[in-house]
TORKOL-4160 file (C-alpha; in steps of 0.2 Angstrom, whole numbers, padded with zeros to 4 digits, m for minus):
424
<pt num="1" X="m0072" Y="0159" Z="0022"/>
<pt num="2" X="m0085" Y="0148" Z="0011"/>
<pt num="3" X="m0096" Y="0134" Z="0023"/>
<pt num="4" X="m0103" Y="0120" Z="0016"/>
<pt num="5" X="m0122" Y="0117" Z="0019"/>
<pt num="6" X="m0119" Y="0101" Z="0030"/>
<pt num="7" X="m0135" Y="0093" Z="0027"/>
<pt num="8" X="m0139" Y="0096" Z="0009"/>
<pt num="9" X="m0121" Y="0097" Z="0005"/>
<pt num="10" X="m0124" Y="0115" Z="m0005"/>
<pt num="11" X="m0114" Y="0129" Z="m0003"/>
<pt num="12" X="m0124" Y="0144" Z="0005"/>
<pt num="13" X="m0128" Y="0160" Z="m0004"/>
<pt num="14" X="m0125" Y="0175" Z="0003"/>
<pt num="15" X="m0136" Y="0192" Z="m0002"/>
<pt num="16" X="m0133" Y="0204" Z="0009"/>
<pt num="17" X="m0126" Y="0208" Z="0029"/>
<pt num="18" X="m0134" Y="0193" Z="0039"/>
<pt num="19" X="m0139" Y="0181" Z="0027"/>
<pt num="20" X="m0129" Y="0166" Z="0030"/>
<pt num="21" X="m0141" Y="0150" Z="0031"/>
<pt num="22" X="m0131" Y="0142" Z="0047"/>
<pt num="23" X="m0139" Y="0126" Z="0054"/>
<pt num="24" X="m0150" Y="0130" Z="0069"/>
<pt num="25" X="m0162" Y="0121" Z="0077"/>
<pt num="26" X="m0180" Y="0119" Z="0067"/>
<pt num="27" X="m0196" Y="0128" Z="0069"/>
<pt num="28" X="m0205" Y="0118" Z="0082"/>
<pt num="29" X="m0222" Y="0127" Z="0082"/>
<pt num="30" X="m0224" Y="0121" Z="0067"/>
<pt num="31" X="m0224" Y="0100" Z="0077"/>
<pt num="32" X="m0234" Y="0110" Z="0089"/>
<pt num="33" X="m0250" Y="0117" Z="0080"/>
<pt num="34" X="m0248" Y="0102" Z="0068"/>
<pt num="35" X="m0252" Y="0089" Z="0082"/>
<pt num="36" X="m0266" Y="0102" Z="0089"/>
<pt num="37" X="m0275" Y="0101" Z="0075"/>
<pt num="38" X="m0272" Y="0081" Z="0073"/>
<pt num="39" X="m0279" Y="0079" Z="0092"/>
<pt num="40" X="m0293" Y="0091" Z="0088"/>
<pt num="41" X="m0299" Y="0080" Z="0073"/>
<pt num="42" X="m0296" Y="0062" Z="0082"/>
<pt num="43" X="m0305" Y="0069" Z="0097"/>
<pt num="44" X="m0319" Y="0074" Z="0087"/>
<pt num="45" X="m0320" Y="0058" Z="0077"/>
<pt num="46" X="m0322" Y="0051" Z="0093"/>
<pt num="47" X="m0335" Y="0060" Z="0098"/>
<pt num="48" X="m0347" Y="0055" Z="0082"/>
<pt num="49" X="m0340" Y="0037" Z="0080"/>
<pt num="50" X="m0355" Y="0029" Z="0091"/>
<pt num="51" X="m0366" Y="0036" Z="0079"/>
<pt num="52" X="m0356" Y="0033" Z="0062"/>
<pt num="53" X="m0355" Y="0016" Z="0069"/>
<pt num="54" X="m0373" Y="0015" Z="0072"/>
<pt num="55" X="m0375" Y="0021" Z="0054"/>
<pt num="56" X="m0365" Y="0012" Z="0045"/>
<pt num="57" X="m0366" Y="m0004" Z="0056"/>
<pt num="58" X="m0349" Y="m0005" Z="0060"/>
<pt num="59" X="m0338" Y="m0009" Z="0077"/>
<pt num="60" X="m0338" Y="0009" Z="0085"/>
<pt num="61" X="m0318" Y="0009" Z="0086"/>
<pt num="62" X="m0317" Y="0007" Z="0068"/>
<pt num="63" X="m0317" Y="0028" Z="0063"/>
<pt num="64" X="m0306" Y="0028" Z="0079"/>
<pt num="65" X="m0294" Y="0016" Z="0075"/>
<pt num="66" X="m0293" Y="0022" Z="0055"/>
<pt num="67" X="m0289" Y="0041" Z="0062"/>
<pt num="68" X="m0276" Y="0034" Z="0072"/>
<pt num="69" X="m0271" Y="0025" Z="0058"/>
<pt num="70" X="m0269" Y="0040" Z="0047"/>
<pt num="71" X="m0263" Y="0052" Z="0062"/>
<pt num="72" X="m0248" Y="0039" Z="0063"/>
<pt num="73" X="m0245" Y="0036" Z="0046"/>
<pt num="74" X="m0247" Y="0056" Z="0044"/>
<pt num="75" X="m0231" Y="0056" Z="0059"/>
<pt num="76" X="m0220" Y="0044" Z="0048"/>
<pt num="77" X="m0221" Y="0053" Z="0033"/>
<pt num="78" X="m0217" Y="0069" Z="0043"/>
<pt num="79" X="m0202" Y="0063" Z="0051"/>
<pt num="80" X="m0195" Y="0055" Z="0034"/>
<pt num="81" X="m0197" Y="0070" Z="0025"/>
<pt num="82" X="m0190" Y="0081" Z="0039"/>
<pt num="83" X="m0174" Y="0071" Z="0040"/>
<pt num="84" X="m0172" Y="0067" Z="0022"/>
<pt num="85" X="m0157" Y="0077" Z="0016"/>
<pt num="86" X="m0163" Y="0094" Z="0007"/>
<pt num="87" X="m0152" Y="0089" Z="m0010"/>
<pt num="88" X="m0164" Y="0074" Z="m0010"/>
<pt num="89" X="m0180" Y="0084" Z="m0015"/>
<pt num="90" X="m0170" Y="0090" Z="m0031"/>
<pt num="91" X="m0166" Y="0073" Z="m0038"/>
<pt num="92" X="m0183" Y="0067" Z="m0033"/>
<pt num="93" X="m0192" Y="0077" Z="m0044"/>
<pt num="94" X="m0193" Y="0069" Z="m0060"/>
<pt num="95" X="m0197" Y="0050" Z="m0051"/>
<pt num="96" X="m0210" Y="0063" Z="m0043"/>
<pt num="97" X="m0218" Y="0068" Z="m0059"/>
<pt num="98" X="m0217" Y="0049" Z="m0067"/>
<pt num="99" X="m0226" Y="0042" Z="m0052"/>
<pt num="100" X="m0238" Y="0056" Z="m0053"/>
<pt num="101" X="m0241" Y="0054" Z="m0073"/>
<pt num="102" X="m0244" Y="0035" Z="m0069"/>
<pt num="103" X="m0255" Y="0036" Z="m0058"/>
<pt num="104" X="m0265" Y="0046" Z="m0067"/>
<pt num="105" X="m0265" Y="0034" Z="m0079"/>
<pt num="106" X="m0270" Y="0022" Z="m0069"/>
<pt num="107" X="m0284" Y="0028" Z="m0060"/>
<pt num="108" X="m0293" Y="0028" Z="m0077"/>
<pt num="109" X="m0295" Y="0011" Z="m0078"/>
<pt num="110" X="m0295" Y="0004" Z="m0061"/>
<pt num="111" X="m0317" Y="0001" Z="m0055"/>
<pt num="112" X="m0328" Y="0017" Z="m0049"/>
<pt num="113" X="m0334" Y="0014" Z="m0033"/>
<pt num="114" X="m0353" Y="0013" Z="m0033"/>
<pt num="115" X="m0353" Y="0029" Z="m0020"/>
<pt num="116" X="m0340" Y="0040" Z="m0027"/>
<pt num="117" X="m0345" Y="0040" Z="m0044"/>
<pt num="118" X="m0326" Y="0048" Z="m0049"/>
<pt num="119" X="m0308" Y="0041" Z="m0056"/>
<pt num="120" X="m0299" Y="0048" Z="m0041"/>
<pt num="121" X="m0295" Y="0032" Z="m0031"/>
<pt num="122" X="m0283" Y="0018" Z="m0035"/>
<pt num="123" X="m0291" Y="0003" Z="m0024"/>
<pt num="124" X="m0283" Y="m0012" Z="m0021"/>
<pt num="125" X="m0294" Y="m0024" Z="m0010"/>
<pt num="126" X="m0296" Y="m0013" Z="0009"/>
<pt num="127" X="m0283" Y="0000" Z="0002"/>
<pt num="128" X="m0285" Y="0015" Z="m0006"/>
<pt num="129" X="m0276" Y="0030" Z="m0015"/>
<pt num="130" X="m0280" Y="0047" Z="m0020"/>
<pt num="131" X="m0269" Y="0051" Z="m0035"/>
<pt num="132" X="m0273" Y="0070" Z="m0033"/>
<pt num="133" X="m0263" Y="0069" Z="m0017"/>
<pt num="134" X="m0247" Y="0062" Z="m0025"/>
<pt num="135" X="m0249" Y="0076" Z="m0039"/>
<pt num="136" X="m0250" Y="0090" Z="m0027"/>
<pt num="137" X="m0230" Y="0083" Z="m0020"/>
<pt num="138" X="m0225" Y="0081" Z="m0037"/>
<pt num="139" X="m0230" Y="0099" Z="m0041"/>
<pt num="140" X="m0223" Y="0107" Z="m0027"/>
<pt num="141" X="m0206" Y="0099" Z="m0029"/>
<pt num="142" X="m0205" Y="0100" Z="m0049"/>
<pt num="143" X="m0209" Y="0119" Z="m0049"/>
<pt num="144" X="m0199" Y="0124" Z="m0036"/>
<pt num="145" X="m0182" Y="0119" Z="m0046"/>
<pt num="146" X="m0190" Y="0125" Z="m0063"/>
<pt num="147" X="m0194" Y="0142" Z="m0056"/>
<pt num="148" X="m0178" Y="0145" Z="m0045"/>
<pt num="149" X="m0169" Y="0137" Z="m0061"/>
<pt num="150" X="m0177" Y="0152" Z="m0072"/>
<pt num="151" X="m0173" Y="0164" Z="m0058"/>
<pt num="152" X="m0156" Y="0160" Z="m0059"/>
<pt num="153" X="m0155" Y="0161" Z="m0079"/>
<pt num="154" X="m0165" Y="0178" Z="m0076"/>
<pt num="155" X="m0177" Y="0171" Z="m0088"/>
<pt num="156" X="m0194" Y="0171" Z="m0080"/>
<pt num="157" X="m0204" Y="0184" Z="m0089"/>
<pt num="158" X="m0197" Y="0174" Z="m0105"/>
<pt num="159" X="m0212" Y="0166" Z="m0113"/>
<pt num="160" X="m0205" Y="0151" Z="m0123"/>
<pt num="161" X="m0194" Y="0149" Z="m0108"/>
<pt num="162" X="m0205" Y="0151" Z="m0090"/>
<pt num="163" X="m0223" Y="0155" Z="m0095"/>
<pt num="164" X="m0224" Y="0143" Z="m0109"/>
<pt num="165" X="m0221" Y="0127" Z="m0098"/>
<pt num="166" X="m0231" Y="0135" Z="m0085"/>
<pt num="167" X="m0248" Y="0135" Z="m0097"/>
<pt num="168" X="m0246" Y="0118" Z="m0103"/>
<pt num="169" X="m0245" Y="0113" Z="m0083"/>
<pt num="170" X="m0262" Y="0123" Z="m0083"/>
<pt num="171" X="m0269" Y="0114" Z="m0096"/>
<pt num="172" X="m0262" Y="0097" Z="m0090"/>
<pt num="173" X="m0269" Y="0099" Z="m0074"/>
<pt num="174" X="m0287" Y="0104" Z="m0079"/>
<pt num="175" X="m0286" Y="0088" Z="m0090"/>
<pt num="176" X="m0280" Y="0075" Z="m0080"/>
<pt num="177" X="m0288" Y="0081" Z="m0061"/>
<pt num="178" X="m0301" Y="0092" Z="m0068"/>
<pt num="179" X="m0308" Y="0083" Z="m0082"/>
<pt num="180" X="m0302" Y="0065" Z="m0081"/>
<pt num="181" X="m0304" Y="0063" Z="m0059"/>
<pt num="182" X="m0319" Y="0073" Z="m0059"/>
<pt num="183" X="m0309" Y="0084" Z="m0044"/>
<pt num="184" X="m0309" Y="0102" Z="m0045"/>
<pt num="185" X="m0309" Y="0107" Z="m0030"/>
<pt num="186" X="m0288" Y="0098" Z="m0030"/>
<pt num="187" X="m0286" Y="0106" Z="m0047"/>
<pt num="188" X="m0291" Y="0123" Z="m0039"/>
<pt num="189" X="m0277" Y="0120" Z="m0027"/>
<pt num="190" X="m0264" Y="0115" Z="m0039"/>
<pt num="191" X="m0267" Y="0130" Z="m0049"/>
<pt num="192" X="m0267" Y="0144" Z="m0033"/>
<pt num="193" X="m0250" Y="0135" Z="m0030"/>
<pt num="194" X="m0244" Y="0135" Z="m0048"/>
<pt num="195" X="m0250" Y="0156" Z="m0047"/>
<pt num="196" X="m0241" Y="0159" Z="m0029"/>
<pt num="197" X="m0228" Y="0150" Z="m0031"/>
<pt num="198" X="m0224" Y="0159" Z="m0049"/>
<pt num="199" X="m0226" Y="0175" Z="m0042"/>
<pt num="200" X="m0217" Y="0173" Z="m0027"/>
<pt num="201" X="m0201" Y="0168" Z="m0041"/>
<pt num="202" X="m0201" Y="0186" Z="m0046"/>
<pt num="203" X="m0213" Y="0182" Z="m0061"/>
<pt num="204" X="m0222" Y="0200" Z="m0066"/>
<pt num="205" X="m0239" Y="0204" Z="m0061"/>
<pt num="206" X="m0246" Y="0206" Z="m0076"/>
<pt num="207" X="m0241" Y="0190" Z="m0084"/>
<pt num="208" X="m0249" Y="0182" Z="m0066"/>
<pt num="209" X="m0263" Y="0189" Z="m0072"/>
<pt num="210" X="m0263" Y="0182" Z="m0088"/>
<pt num="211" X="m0259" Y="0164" Z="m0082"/>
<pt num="212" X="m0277" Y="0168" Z="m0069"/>
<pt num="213" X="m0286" Y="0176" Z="m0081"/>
<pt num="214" X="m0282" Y="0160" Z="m0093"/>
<pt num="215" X="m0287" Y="0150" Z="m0077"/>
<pt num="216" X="m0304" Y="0162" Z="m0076"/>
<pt num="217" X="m0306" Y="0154" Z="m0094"/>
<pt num="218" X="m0302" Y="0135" Z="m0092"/>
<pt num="219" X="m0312" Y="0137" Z="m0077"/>
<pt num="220" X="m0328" Y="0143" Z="m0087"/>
<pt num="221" X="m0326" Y="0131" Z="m0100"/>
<pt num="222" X="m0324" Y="0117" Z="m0085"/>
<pt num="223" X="m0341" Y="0120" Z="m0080"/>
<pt num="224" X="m0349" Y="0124" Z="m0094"/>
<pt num="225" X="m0345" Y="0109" Z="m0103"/>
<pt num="226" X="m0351" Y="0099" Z="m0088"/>
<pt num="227" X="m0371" Y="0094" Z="m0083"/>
<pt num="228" X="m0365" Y="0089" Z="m0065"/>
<pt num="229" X="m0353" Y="0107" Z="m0062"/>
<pt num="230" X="m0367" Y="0116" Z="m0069"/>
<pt num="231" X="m0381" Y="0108" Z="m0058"/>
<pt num="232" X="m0369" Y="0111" Z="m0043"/>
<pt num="233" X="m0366" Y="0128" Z="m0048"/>
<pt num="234" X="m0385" Y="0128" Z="m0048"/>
<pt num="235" X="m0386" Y="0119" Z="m0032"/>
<pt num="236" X="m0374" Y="0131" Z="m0022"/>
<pt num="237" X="m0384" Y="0147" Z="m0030"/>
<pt num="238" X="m0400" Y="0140" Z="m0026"/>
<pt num="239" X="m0397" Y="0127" Z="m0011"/>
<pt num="240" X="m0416" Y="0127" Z="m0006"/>
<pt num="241" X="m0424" Y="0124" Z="m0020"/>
<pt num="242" X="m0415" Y="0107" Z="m0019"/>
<pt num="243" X="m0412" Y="0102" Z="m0001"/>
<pt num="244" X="m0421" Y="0085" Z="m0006"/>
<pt num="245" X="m0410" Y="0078" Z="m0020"/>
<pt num="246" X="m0395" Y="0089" Z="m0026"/>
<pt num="247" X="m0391" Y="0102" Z="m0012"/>
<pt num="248" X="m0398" Y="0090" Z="0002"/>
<pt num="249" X="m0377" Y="0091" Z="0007"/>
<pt num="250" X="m0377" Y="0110" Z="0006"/>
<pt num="251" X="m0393" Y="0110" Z="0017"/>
<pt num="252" X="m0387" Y="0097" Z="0031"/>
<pt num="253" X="m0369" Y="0106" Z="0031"/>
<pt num="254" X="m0379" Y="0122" Z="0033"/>
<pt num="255" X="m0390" Y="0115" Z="0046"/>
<pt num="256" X="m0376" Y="0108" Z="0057"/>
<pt num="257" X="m0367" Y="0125" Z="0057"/>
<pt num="258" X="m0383" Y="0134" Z="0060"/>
<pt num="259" X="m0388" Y="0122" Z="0076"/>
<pt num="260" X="m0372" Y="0124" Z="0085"/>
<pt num="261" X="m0375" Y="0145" Z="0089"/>
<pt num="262" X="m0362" Y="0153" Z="0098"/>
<pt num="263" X="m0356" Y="0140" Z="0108"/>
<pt num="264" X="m0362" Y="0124" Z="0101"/>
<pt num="265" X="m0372" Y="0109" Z="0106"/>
<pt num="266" X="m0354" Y="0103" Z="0116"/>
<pt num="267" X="m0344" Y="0088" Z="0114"/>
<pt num="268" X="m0355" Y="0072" Z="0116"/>
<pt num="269" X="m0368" Y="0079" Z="0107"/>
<pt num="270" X="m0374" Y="0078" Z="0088"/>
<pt num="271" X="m0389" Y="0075" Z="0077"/>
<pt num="272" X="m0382" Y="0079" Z="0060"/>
<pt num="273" X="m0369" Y="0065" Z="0063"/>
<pt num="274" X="m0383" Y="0051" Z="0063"/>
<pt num="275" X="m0385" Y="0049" Z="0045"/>
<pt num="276" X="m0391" Y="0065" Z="0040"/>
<pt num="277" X="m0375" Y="0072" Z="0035"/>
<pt num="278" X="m0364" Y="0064" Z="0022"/>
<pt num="279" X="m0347" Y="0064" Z="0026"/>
<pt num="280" X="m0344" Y="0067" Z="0042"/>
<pt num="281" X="m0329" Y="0062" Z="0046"/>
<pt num="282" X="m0320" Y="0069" Z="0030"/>
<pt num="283" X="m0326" Y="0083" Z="0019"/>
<pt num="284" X="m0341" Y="0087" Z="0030"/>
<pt num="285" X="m0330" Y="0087" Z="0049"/>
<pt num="286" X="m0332" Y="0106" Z="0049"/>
<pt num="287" X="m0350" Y="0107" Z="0049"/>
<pt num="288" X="m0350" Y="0092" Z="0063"/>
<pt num="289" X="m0337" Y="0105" Z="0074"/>
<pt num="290" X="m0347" Y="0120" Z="0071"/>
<pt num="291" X="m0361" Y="0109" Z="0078"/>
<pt num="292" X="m0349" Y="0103" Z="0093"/>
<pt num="293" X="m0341" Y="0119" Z="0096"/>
<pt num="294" X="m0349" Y="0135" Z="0088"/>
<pt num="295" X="m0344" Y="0150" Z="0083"/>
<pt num="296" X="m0333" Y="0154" Z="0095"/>
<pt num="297" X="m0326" Y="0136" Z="0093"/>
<pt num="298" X="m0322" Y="0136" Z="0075"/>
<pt num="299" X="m0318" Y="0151" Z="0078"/>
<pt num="300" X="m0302" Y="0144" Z="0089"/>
<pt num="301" X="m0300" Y="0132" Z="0076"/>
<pt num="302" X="m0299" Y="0145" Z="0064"/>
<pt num="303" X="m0285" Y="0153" Z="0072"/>
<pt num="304" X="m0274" Y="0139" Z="0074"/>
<pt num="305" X="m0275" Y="0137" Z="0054"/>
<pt num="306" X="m0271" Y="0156" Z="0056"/>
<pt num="307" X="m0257" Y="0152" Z="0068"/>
<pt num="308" X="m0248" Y="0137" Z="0055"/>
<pt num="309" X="m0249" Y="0149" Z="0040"/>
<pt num="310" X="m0241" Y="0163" Z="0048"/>
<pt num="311" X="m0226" Y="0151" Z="0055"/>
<pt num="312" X="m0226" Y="0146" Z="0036"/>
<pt num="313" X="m0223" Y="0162" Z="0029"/>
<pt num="314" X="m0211" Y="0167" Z="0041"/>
<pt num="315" X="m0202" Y="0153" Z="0037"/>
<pt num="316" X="m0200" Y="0158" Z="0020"/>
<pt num="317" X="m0195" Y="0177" Z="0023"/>
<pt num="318" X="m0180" Y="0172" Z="0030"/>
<pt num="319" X="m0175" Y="0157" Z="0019"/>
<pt num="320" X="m0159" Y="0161" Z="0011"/>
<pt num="321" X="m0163" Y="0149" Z="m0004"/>
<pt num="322" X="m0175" Y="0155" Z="m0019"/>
<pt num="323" X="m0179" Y="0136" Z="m0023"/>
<pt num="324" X="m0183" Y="0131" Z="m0006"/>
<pt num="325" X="m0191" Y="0146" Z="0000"/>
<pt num="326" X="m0202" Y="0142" Z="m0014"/>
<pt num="327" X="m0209" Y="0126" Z="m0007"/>
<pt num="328" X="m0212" Y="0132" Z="0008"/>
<pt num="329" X="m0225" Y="0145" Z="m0001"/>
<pt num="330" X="m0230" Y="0132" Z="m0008"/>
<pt num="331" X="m0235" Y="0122" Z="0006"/>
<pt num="332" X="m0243" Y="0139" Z="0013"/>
<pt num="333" X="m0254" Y="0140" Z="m0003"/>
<pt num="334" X="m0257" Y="0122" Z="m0002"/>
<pt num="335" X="m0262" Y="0122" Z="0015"/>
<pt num="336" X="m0271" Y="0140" Z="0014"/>
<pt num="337" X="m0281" Y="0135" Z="0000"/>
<pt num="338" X="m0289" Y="0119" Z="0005"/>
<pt num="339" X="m0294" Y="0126" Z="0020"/>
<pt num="340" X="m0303" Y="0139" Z="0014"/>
<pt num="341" X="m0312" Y="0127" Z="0000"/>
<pt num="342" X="m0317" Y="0118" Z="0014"/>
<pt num="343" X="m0325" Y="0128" Z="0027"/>
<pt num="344" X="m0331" Y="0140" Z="0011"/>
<pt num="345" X="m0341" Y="0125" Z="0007"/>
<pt num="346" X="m0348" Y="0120" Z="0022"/>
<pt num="347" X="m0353" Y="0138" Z="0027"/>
<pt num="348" X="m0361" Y="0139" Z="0010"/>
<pt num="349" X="m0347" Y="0154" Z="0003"/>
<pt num="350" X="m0341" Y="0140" Z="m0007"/>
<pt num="351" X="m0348" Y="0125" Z="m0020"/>
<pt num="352" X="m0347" Y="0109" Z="m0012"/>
<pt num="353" X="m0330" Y="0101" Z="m0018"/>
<pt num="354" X="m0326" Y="0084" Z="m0010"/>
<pt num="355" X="m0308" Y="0091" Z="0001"/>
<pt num="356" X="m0303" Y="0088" Z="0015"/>
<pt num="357" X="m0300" Y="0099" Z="0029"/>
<pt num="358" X="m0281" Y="0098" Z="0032"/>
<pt num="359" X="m0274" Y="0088" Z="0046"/>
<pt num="360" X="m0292" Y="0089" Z="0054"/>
<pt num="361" X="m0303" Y="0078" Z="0044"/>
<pt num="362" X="m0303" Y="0060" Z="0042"/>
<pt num="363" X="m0292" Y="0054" Z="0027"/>
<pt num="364" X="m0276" Y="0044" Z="0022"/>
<pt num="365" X="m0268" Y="0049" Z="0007"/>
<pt num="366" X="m0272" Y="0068" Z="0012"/>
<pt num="367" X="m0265" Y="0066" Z="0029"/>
<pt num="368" X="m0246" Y="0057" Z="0023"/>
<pt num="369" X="m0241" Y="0071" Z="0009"/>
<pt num="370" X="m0248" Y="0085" Z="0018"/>
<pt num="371" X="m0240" Y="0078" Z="0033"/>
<pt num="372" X="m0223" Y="0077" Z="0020"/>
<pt num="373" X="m0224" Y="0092" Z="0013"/>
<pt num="374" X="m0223" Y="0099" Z="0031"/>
<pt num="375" X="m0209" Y="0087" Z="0035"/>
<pt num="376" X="m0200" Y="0095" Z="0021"/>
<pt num="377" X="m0202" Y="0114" Z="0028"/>
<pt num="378" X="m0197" Y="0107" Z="0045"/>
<pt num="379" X="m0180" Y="0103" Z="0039"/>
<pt num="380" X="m0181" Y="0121" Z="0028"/>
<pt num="381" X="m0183" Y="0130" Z="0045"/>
<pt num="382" X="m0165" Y="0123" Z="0051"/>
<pt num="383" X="m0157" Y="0134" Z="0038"/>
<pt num="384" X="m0167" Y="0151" Z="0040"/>
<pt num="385" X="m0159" Y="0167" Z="0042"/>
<pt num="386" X="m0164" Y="0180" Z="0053"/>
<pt num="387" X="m0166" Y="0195" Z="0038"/>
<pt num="388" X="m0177" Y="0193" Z="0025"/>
<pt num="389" X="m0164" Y="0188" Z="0009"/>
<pt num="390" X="m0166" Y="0184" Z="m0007"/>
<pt num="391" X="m0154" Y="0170" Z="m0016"/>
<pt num="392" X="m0147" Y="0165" Z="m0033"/>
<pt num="393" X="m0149" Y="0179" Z="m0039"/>
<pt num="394" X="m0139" Y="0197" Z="m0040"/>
<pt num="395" X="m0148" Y="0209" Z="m0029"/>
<pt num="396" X="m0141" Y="0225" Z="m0023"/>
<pt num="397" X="m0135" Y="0226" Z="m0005"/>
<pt num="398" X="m0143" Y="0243" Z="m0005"/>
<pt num="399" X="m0161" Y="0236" Z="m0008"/>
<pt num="400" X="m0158" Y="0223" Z="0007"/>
<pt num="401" X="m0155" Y="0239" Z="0018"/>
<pt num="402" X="m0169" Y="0246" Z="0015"/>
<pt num="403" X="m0181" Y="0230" Z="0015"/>
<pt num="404" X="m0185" Y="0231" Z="m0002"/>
<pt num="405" X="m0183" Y="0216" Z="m0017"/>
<pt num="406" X="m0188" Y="0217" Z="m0034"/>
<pt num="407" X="m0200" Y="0233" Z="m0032"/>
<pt num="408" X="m0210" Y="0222" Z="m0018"/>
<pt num="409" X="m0205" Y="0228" Z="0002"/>
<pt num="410" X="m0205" Y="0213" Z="0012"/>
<pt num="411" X="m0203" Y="0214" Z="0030"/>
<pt num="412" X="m0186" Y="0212" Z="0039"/>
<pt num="413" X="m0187" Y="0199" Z="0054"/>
<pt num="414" X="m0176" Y="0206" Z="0070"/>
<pt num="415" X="m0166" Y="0196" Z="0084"/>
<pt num="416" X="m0159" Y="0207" Z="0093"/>
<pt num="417" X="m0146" Y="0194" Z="0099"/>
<pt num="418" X="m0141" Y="0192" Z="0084"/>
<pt num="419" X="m0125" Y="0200" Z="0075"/>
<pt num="420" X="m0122" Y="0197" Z="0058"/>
<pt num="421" X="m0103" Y="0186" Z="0055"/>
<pt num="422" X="m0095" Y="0199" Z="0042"/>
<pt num="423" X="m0088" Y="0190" Z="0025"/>
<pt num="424" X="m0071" Y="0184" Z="0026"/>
């Protein structure tokens, strides 16, 4: 007998013995090591407020007030998302792109800010809006459907069809965030996304290779055509030879980490935090904890990001649905990729980039649609199976038994309290 999806109102797909998505309760670690690491960047905030304050002549609450701020804005667009209905995200996609397209649009002609020399912010009088954030959402969403919808035709190595779209996204995206906003470090992130999440689809690997390899191209041409990228290039190469002008935010960042040792200068203490370190409450708060902590405390940290991405991916091995499975590695990549841009960067592995570390550093607009996009997995994790399936497409049973999909093994989740409901 057939069972409606009570929540998104789909009917569930079946692919092999034990696949039914049934309603169950969601993944709470995922609430869990969220919240960690929003306690670890509020507490840490804390910690360098006086001497942000101090630096910027502000109230020492304010950097305290404006994380909670964030932290509780960040905790409504996670519960909206997680109880939206799953047939929502579909018919949100298009509004999705148009308010993403506009606000790319827009950004171009709102004023620079006489620090951030960059179109990335929409300011209107104290707020503020990062358009890159709203693009990462809309990207997410949109290519989820296309790719499951070409799954489903069996057209995704179909070049006209799938790839096609897929490069002028590329080339979209390296114009209006790369180019226009001045941001590649989020441009990076939309293209690992765009990559993983093809991939994952079923696309071949060789024609992933191809889109990278045109990324390894637009990429060259980005920095090239570009005095600041190529004097940051430069700068990350060579960060002592400018530790005065250019790389003097490399050097501090590599300073901070350097001064904490193995297990740091402790909680109340930090010298990189009184003005000699830009950002230290957004893009540069990982150089400030490995000051704090030390090794063995960003370390820790390090393991909880571990932690989160490994809830993620089991979440999408036993997701019945090919479109949202596909958000949630999505999510993963986005989540993944920023991290490792970020602490790349302040260890010195990486160019400096201007992103934040997610769910840890301090920052609005990252905060809400990460926070959302995480909402979204949480209401995923209701309908998860406990074998790893594939959906909306044909497979053969046989390939299910043996763990296998698409000439790639992926590995079958056991409960042994579970017993699969045979098909009536």
């Amino acid at each position: 007998m057939e069972r409606r999806d009570r929540l998104s109102g789909d009917m569930p797909r079946y692919s092999g013995p034990g696949s039914a998505a049934r309603r169950h309760k969601p993944d709470h670690w995922l609430l869990v090591i969220g919240a960690l690491l929003m306690i670890i960047g509020l507490v840490v905030v804390y910690s360098i407020s006086p001497a942000l304050s101090a630096n910027q002549n502000t109230s020492q609450s304010y950097f305290v007030v404006k994380q909670l701020i964030d932290i509780a804005l960040g905790v409504g667009a996670f519960g909206l998302a997680s109880y939206a209905p799953l047939n929502f995200w579909p018919k949100a996609a298009k509004p999705l792109a148009l308010a993403a397209l506009g606000g790319s649009i827009l950004v171009m002609v709102m004023p620079v800010d006489a620090v951030y020399q960059a179109h990335r912010w929409i300011r209107l009088g104290g707020f503020s809006f990062q358009v890159a954030e709203l693009i990462k959402l809309a990207l997410l969403i949109g290519l989820s459907g296309f790719l499951a919808q070409r799954a489903r035709e069996g057209r995704l190595a179909d070049f006209n069809a799938t790839l096609k779209p897929l490069i002028v996204l590329l080339v979209l995206v390296g114009i209006f965030v790369a180019k226009f906003q001045s941001d590649l470090g989020s441009s990076g992130v939309m293209i690992a996304m765009l990559i993983v999440m093809a991939y994952a689809a079923g696309i071949p690997l060789k024609k992933a290779a191809m889109i990278a390899g045109l990324v390894v191209i637009l990429l060259i041409i980005a920095v090239s055509s570009s005095a600041y990228r190529r004097e940051r290039l430069a700068t990350f190469l060579h960060p002592e030879s400018n530790c005065l002008t250019t790389g003097y935010q490399a050097c501090q960042a590599l300073i901070s980490v350097g001064s904490g040792g193995a297990l740091g200068l402790g909680l109340g203490y930090s010298v990189q935090a009184y003005g000699y370190l830009p950002e230290a409450s957004n893009d540069s708060i990982f150089a400030i904890m490995a000051e704090k902590f030390g090794f063995v405390g960003t370390l820790s940290i390090m393991v909880i990001y571990g932690a989160l991405i490994t809830r993620l991916k089991r979440i999408a091995e036993r997701t019945p649905d090919l479109a949202r499975r596909l958000v949630v590695v999505g999510v993963m990549t986005w989540l993944s990729v920023q991290m490792i841009i970020n602490v790349g960067a302040m260890t010195g592995l990486l160019p400096l980039k201007g992103i934040t570390l997610p769910l840890i550093s301090q920052g609005g607009t990252s905060m809400i649609f990460l926070t959302a996009a995480l909402g979204i997995v949480f209401q995923i994790s209701r309908y998860t199976s406990y074998s790893v399936v594939q959906s909306n497409t044909e497979v053969n049973e046989t390939a299910f038994s043996n763990g296998s999909f698409d000439g790639r093994r992926y590995r079958r989740p056991h409960n042994p309290a579970f017993v699969a409901r045979p098909r009536t």
